[in-house]
N, C-alpha and C positions, 0 to 999 in steps of 0.2 A: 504493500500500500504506500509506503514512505518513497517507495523507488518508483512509482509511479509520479506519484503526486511530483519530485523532483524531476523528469521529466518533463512534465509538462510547464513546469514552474522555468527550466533553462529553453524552453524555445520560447516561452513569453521575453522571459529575459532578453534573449537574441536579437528581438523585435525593438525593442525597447531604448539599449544603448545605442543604434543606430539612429534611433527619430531621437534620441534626448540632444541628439549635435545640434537638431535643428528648432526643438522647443524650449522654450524659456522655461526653467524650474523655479516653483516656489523654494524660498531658503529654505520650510522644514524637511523638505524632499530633498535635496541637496543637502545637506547635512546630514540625511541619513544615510542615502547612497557613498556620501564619499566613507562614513562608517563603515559599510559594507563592500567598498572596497579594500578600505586597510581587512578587514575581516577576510577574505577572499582571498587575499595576497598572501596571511596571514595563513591559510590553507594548505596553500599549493606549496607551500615552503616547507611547511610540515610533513605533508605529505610526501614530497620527495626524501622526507630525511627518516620516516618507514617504511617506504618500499624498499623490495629485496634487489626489482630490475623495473628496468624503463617498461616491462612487458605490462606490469600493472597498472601505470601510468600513460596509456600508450595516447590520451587525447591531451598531452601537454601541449605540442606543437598547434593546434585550435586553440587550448584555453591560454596560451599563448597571445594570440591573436585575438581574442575576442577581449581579454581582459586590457590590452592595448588600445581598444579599440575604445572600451569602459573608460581609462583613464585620458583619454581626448576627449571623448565629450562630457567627463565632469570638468578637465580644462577649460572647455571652451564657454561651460556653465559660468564657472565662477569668471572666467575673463568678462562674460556679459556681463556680469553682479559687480565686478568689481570698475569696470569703465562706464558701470550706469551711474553708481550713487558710491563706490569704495566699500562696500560690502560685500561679504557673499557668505554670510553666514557664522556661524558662533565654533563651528570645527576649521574654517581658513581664521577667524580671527584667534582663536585659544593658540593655534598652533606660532602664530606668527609673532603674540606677545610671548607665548613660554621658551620661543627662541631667541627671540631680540633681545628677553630681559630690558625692557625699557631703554637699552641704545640700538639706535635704530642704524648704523654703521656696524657694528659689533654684526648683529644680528643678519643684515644682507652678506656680510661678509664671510660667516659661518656657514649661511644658509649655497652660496655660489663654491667654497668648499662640499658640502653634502651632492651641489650637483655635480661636480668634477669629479668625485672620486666615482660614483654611480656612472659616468659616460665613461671616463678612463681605464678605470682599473676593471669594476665588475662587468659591467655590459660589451665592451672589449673582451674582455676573456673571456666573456664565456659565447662570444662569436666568436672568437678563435677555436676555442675548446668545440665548440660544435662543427666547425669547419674539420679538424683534422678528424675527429670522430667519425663525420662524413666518410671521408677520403681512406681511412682505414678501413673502415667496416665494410664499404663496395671494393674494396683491391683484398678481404678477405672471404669476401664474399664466395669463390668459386672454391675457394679450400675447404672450405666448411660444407658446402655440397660433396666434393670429393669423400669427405671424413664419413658424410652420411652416408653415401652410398659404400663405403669399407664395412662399416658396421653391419649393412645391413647385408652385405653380402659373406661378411664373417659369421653373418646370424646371431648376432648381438643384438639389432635389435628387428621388431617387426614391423612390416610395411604399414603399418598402421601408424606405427612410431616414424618410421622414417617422413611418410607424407607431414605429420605434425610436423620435426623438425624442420624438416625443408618448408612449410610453412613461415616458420618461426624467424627464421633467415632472412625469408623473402621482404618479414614485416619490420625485421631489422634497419632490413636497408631501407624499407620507405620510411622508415618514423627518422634516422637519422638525414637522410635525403630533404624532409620537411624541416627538422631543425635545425640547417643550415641556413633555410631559406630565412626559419622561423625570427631567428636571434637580428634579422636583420631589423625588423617588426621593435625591439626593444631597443636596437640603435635608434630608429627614429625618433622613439618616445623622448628617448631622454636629449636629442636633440631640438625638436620642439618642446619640452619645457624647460629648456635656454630662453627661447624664442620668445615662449610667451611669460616669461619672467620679464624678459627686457619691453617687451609691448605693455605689461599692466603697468611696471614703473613707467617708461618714459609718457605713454601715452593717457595713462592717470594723471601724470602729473602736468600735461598739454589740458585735459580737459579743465582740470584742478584750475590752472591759473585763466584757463579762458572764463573759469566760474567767477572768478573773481579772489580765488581763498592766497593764502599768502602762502609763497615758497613752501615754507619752514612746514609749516603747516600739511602739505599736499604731499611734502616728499614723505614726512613721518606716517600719514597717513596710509596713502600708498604702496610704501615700503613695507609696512605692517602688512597689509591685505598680501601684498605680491609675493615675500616669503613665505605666510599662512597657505598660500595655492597650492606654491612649489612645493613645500616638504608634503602636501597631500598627495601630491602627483607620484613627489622621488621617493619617500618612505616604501610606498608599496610596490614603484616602478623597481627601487633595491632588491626587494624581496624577491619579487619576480626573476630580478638577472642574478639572484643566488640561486635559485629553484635549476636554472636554466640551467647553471654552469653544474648543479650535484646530478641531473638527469639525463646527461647527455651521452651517459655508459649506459644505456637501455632503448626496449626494441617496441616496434609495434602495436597498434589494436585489428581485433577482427569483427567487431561492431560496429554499429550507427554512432556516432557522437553522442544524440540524447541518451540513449543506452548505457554505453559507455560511461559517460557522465552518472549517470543511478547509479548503476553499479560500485565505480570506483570511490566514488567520495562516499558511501558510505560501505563500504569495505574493509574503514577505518573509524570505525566508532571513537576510540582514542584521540584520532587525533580534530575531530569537532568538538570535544569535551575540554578538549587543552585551550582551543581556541576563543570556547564559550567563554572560560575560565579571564583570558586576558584579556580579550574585549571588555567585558565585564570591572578587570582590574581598571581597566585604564579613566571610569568613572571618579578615582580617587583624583585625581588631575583636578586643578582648578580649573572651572571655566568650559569645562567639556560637557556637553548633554545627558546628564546622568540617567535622563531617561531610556533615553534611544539606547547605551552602553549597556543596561543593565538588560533592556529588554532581547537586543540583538545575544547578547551573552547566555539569558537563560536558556534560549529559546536555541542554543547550539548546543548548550549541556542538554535540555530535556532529548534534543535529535538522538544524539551521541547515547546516551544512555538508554533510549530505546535500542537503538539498533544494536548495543552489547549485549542486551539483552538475547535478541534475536540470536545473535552470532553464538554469544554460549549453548543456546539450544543445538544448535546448526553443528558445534563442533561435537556436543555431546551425542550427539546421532549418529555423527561418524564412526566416535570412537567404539560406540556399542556396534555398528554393522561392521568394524574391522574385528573387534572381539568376538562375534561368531564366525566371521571369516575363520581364524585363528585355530578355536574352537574344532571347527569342521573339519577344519585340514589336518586337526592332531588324531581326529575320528578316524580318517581316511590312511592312518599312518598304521604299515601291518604290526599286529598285535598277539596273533596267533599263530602256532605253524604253519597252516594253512595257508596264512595271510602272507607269512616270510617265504613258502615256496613259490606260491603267484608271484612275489615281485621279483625271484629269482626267475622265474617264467620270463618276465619283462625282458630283464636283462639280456637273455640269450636270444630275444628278438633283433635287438641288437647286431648281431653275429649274422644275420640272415645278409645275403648279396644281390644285389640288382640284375638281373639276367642283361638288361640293355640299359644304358645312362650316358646323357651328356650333359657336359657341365659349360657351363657357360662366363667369358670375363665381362663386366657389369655394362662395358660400352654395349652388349650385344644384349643385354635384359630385354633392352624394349622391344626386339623383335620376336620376341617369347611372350611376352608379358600379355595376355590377349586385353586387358583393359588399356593397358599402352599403344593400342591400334595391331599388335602384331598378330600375325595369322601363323608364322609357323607349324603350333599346332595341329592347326587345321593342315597343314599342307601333311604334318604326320599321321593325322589319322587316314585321310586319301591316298597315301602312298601303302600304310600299311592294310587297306580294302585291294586294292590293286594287287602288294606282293600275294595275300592269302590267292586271288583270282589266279595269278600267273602259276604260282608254284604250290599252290595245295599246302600252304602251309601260314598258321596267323603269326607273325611274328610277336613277340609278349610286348608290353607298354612299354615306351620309353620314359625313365624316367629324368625329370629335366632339373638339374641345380645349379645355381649361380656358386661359381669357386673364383675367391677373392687372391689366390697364388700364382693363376696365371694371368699372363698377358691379357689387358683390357680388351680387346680386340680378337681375342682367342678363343676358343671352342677346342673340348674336348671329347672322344666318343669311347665309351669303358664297354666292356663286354665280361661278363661275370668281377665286377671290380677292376680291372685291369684295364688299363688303355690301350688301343689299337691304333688310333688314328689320330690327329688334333690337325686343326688349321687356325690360317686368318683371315680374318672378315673385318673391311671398310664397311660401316652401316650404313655411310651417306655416301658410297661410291656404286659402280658397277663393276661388274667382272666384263674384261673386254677379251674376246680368243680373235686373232687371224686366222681365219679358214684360207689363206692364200691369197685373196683377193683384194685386199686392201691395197692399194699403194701409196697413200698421202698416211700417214701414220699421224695417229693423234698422240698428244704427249699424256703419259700416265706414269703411274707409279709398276712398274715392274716386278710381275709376281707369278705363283705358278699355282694352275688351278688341283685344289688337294686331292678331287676325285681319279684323275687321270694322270695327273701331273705333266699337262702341257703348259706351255709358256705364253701368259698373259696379262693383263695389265688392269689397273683398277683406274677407273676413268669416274672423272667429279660427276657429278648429277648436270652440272653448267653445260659441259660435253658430250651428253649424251645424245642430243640431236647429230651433233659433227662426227661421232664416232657410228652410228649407223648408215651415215652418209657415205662414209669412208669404205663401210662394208665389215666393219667388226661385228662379230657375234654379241650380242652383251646380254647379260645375263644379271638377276638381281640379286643381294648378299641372302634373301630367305633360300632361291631357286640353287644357289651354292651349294648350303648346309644341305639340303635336300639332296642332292645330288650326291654329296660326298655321305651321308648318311644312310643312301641308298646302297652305292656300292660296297661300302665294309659289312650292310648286312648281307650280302648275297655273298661276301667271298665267306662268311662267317658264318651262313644261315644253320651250316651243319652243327654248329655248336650251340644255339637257340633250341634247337629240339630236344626237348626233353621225354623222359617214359612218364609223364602226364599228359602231355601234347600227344601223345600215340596212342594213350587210350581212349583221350577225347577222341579221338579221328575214329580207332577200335568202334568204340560206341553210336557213333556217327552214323558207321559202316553197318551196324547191327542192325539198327531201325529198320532199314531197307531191305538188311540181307544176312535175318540170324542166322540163317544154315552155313552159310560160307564163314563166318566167323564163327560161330560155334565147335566147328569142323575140322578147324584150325587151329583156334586161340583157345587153348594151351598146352590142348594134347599134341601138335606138330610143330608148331614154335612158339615162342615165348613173347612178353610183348618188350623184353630187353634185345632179343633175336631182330626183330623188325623193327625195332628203333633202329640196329646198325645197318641194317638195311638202308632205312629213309636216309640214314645220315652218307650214306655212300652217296646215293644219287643226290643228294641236295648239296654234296662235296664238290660235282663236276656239273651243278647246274641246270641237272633234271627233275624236273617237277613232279611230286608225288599226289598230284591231285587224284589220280584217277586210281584209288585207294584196292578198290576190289578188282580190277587187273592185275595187281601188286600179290593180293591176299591169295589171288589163283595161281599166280606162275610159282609162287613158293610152296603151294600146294601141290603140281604138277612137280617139283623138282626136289622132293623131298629125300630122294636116298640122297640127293649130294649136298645134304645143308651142311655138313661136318667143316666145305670150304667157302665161307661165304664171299668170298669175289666171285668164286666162277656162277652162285647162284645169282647174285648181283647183275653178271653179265646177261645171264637168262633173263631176267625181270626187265632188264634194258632193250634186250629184242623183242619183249612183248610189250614195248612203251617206244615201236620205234615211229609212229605216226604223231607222240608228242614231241620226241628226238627232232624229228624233221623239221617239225613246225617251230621250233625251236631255235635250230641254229639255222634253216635253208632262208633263201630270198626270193620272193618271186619263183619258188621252190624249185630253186636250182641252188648248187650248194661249189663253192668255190673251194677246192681244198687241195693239200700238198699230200701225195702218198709215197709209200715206204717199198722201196725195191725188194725183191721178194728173197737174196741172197740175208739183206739186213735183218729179215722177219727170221728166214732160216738162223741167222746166229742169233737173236733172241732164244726164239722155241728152245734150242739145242741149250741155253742156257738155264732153262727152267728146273728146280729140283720142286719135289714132292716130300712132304711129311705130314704125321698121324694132324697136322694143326690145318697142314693148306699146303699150297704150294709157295716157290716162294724164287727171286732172279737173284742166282748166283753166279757173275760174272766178271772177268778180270778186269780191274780199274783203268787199264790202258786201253779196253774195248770200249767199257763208257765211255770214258774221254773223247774215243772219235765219233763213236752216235753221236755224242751229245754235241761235239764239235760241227760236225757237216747236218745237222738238226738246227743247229742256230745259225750256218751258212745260209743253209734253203730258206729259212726265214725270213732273214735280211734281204732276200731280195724281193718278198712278196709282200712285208708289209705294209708298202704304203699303197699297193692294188688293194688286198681285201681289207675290211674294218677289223674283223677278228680270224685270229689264225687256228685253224681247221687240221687236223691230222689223221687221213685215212688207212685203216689197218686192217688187215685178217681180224674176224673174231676172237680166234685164238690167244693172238697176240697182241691187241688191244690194251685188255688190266695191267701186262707187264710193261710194256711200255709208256705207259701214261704214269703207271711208280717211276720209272727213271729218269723222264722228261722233268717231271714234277719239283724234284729235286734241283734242276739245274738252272731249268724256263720254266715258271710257273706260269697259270693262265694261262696254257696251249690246249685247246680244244682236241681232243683225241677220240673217234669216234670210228664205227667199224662198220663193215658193210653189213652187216645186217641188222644195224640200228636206221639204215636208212629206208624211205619206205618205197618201194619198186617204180611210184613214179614221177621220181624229185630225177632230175639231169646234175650228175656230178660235173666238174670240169676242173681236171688236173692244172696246177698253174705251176706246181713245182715235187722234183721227186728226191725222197734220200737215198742216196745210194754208197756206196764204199770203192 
C-alpha cells in the first residue's frame, strides 16, 4: 500500500517541479519544499552510504536529474521572491542571518567559499570519478562476459545464472554510461547558482536603489536574502555530488522509474527514520519553521517504522521457509542401509559411458543451443532417421556438452568416452572447397575440411556472394559438423551396435516372422553370434536392414558357423542386390580387379584351424601386394569417387584383412556380391 501510494505521489511530483519554474509560489509553499528538498538530499546521501552496490540504487542517474531539476526551480522561486520585494521566505532568511552572523561581508564571503568548494572539489570529482568509472566498466565489459561464459561452461554455474549475470553487466554499463552523462547535470547546478547569487545581489540591489532605499541598506539586505538562497541550493546541491561520487562503483535497474523509486527508498526503512530524526532536529535552530520540521520529521519516522515493521515480517518468512528447506534436505539425507546402498547405486551411475558425445568450445554453443536460433539438433535427429533408413540400423543419441579445455572454436566427437575425431569451426564464416573450377580465388582463411580432409578455406559471411561467383562450393559451419559427424559414424557404426540393438531388431523381426526367429534364436545361434555378424557387414559398409535375409542364410549355413567370415561371406551373396545398390552408379560399377596369379598366391597362403581360417604369409609378399595395390590406385583415383576392388569369392575376406591394414577405406567386393545385371568396367588390374 505505502509502495503504491509512493508511486503515485513521485509522478505527481514529476509534474510539478517542472510547472513550479514557471508558477509563482506562495512563501509557505516554498518554505516547505525547499524543506523537503534538504530532506531529499538528505536521503539519497544516506542511502548511498547502505547500499551494498549501485545495483540497488540503480535510478540515481534520474533522481539525479530530476532533483537538479527541483533545485532550479526552487532557485528561480526565490530569485522571483527575492527581486520582487527581498524576501522569499523564513528558511532563505534563517539561513542567510545564521551565516552572516550579522556581518554581512563575513557572511557572503563564507557563503562564495561553501560554493567553491561544492563546484571545485566535490562536483568535479565526482564527474571525474564517474567519467573513469564509465571508461572502465565498458573496456571491462567483454571480460566479464568471457568469465561468464567459463563458468558456465565449466558448469559452475547454470544458464539460468548465466543469463542473470550477463544481464547484470549489461545494466552495469548502462547505469555507468548514464552517470557520466548524469554528473554533468550537477556541474551545471552549481554553476548556475554562481549565477544567480551574482543576479539576486547585483540586480536587488539595481532595483533596491531604483526604489529609492539607501546603498547600505539594499546591499545588507540583499546580501542577507542572496546567501539564504545559495546555501539552500548548495547544502543539498553538496549532498547530492557526495551521493554521486560514493555510487558510482555500482550497476543498473531493470524497472520502470516509478517502481523502482517504491521499491528502493523504502527498502531502507532505517535510513527515513535517520532522516525523520534530523529534519526534525534541525527545528532546534533559531528562526526555522518548527512547524513544517517537526511535521516533515515525524511523518519520515512514522514511514520508516512502518515499513520495518513490514521488512521484519518479510525476513522472518524467509528465514522459516529456508529452515524447512534445511529440515527436508536432512530428511532426504540416507539414514538406513537401505538408504546408504541406493546412494551407493547413485554413485556407480556415474561410471556409466556415453555410446556417442560431442562436446563442444563455447564460440560454437549457439549453434547447439536451439533457443539461440540453432538447428543442429535438428539436423541430428534427420540424419540419424536417414542412417536407421540407409543401413538398418538406429544409431543411439548423441549426447551434446559444452567443454571449456578446448579450443573456443572447436568440437569434439567421443565414441564410448574416447575421442575419435575433433575439428574447427568459424561460426560467422563458410566453409569454401575448389571443385577445380574456380579461377579468381577469393581471399580466406586456409583450412582443411575435417570430414574428408580436402583443402579449403573459410570465407566471411561479406564474401559469400563473390565466393559463389567465383564457383567455390560453400558450405555452412552447422552443414560441416554434420558432415564430419556423419562420416566417423559410418567408419564406426560397427562399434555403436550393441547385443540390445540386436535384440530390439530380434524382436522386431519376431512380430512378422516368429517361426524364423524362433527356429533360430537360440537353438542355432546366439544373439552374441549375430551381433558379430551385423558388426562384420556394418564394418565394410553393408546394410543390415533386411534383417530376415540375414536370419535365413545363417540358417541355411549352419554346419559352417564354427568360421564366421566364410559365413559372413555367404550372408553377403544373399545381400548382393543391397551390395549393388550400394556401391554401383547408374548400376554400372567402376572397379580395379586382381590378376588371377595374385588371387592364386593369396588362396595358396591360406591356413585353417579348429577357430577359422586365417593368411599366413611372408612379409616380403605383403609388401609387394600391398605395394602394386597402392600403384593401381594412384592412378584411378581421381576417375572414380570411391575405390572398388574386385575378387574371386574365395578370396575376397582375405584380402580385404590385408588391404585393410595398409589402405584403409578400399572397397573390396566379389563377384558374386554383384547382382547379374549391374555392367562392371575394369579401369585398372593388380598384377605381379
Amino acid at each position: 500500500m505505502v509502495k503504491k501510494m509512493m508511486t503515485n505521489v513521485f509522478a505527481v511530483f514529476v509534474i510539478f517541479i517542472v510547472l513550479a519554474i514557471i508558477i509563482p509560489l506562495p512563501t509557505a509553499l516554498l518554505d516547505f519544499l525547499l524543506i523537503v528538498n534538504i530532506g531529499l538530499s538528505l536521503i539519497i546521501l544516506l542511502m548511498t552510504m547502505y547500499i551494498k552496490e549501485a545495483l540497488e540504487f540503480s535510478i540515481f542517474p534520474t533522481i539525479l536529474l530530476l532533483t537538479t531539476v527541483f533545485r532550479l526551480s526552487l532557485n528561480v522561486s526565490t530569485t522571483r521572491g527575492i527581486l520582487s520585494n527581498g524576501y522569499a521566505g523564513e528558511v532563505v532568511a534563517t539561513f542567510g542571518e545564521f551565516v552572516m552572523g550579522g556581518d554581512a561581508i563575513v557572511g557572503f564571503i563564507i557563503f562564495i567559499i561553501i560554493v567553491i568548494v561544492n563546484f571545485l572539489v566535490i562536483t568535479k570529482g565526482s564527474e571525474r570519478v564517474s567519467e573513469v568509472a564509465a571508461r572502465f566498466t565498458l573496456d571491462a565489459m567483454p571480460g566479464k562476459q568471457m568469465s561468464i561464459d567459463a563458468d558456465l561452461n565449466a558448469g559452475a554455474i547454470t544458464d539460468e545464472e548465466a543469463k542473470i549475470r550477463r544481464a547484470k553487466v549489461q545494466r552495469e554499463s548502462d547505469f555507468f554510461g548514464a552517470m557520466d552523462g548524469a554528473t554533468k547535470f550537477v556541474k551545471g547546478d552549481a554553476i548556475i547558482s554562481i549565477i544567480t547569487a551574482l543576479i539576486n545581489l547585483i540586480g536587488g540591489a539595481v532595483l533596491g536603489m531604483l526604489d529609492g532605499k539607501e546603498l547600505g541598506s539594499v546591499i545588507e539586505s540583499y546580501s542577507l536574502a542572496t546567501v539564504g538562497d545559495g546555501l539552500c541550493s548548495q547544502i543539498p546541491a553538496l549532498m547530492i555530488s557526495v551521493a554521486t561520487g560514493m555510487v558510482v562503483t555500482r550497476a543498473a535497474s531493470t524497472d520502470s522509474f516509478n517502481a523502482d523509486v517504491a521499491r528502493q527508498f523504502t527498502g531502507q526503512p532505517k535510513v527515513l527514520m535517520i532522516a525523520g530524526i534530523v529534519i526534525a532536529a534541525l527545528s532546534v535552530i533559531p528562526g526555522f519553521p518548527v512547524p513544517i520540521l517537526i511535521g516533515v520529521g515525524a511523518a519520515l519516522l512514522f514511514a520508516g517504522w512502518r515499513l520495518s515493521g513490514t521488512k521484519k515480517k518479510q525476513l522472518a518468512a524467509e528465514a522459516a521457509q529456508k529452515e524447512r528447506e534445511s529440515i527436508a534436505k536432512m530428511q532426504e539425507t540416507p539414514t538406513s542401509d537401505n538408504d546408504f546402498y541406493r546412494d551407493i547405486d547413485n554413485v556407480f551411475k556415474l561410471l556409466n559411458v556415453e555410446q556417442l558425445e560431442m562436446e563442444f568450445g563455447y564460440s560454437l554453443l549457439h549453434l547447439v543451443d536451439e533457443k539461440s536460433g540453432g538447428h543442429f539438433i535438428d539436423r541430428v535427429v534427420m540424419f540419424r532417421k536417414q542412417f536407421a533408413v540407409d543401413m538398418g540400423m538406429v544409431i543411439p543419441s548423441v549426447r551434446m556438452t559444452d567443454n571449456p579445455e578446448i579450443n573456443p572454436n572447436q568440437y569434439v566427437i567421443k565414441i564410448k568416452g574416447e575421442e575419435v575425431a575433433r575439428g574447427d569451426i568459424l561460426a560467422d564464416h563458410y566453409l569454401a572447397l575448389d571443385n577445380g573450377d574456380v579461377i579468381n580465388p577469393v581471399e580466406g582463411i586456409d583450412t582443411v575440411e575435417p570430414a574428408f580432409g580436402i583443402p579449403a578455406k573459410w570465407i566471411s559471411a561479406d564474401k559469400k556472394v563473390m565466393a559463389d561467383v567465383a564457383g567455390y562450393t560453400l558450405i555452412d559451419p552447422v552443414s560441416v559438423m554434420i558432415t564430419h559427424l556423419s562420416e566417423v559414424i559410418k567408419q564406426h557404426c560397427s562399434e555403436l551396435l550393441s547385443r540390445q540393438d540386436v535384440k530390439t531388431m530380434v524382436d522386431n523381426i519376431k512380430v512378422a516372422n516368429p517361426t524364423l526367429v524362433d527356429d533360430l534364436i537360440p537353438n542355432v545361434i546366439s544373439l552374441g553370434y549375430l551381433e558379430k555378424v551385423l558388426c562384420l557387414l556394418l564394418k565394410e559398409g553393408v546394410p543390415i536392414r533386411d534383417m530376415e535375409t540375414i536370419l535365413e542364410t545363417l540358417g541355411d549355413h549352419a554346419g559352417a558357423l564354427k568360421d564366421i567370415d566364410i559365413v559372413t561371406e555367404y550372408v553377403r551373396q544373399a545381400l548382393k542386390r543391397t551390395i549393388t545398390r550400394r556401391f554401383a552408379e547408374a548400376n554400372s560399377l567402376r572397379v580395379i580387379t586382381i590378376d588371377p596369379k595374385v588371387e592364386d598366391t593369396i588362396v595358396g597362403s591360406v591356413k585353417k584351424s579348429d577357430q577359422g581360417s586365417y593368411l599366413a604369409m611372408d612379409p616380403e609378399l605383403i609388401q609387394r601386394i600391398v605395394n602394386i595395390t597402392g600403384d593401381e590406385i594412384d592412378k584411378v583415383k581421381d576417375v572414380i569417387p570411391s575405390i572398388i576392388v574386385l575378387t574371386s569369392p574365395i578370396v575376397r575376406i582375405y584380402f580385404k584383412k590385408l588391404i585393410d591394414q595398409f589402405i584403409p577405406g578400399v572397397t573390396v567386393l566379389s563377384y558374386s556380391e554383384i547382382d547379374n545385371t549391374t555392367q562392371i568396367q575394369a579401369i585398372g588390374n593388380i598384377t605381379m
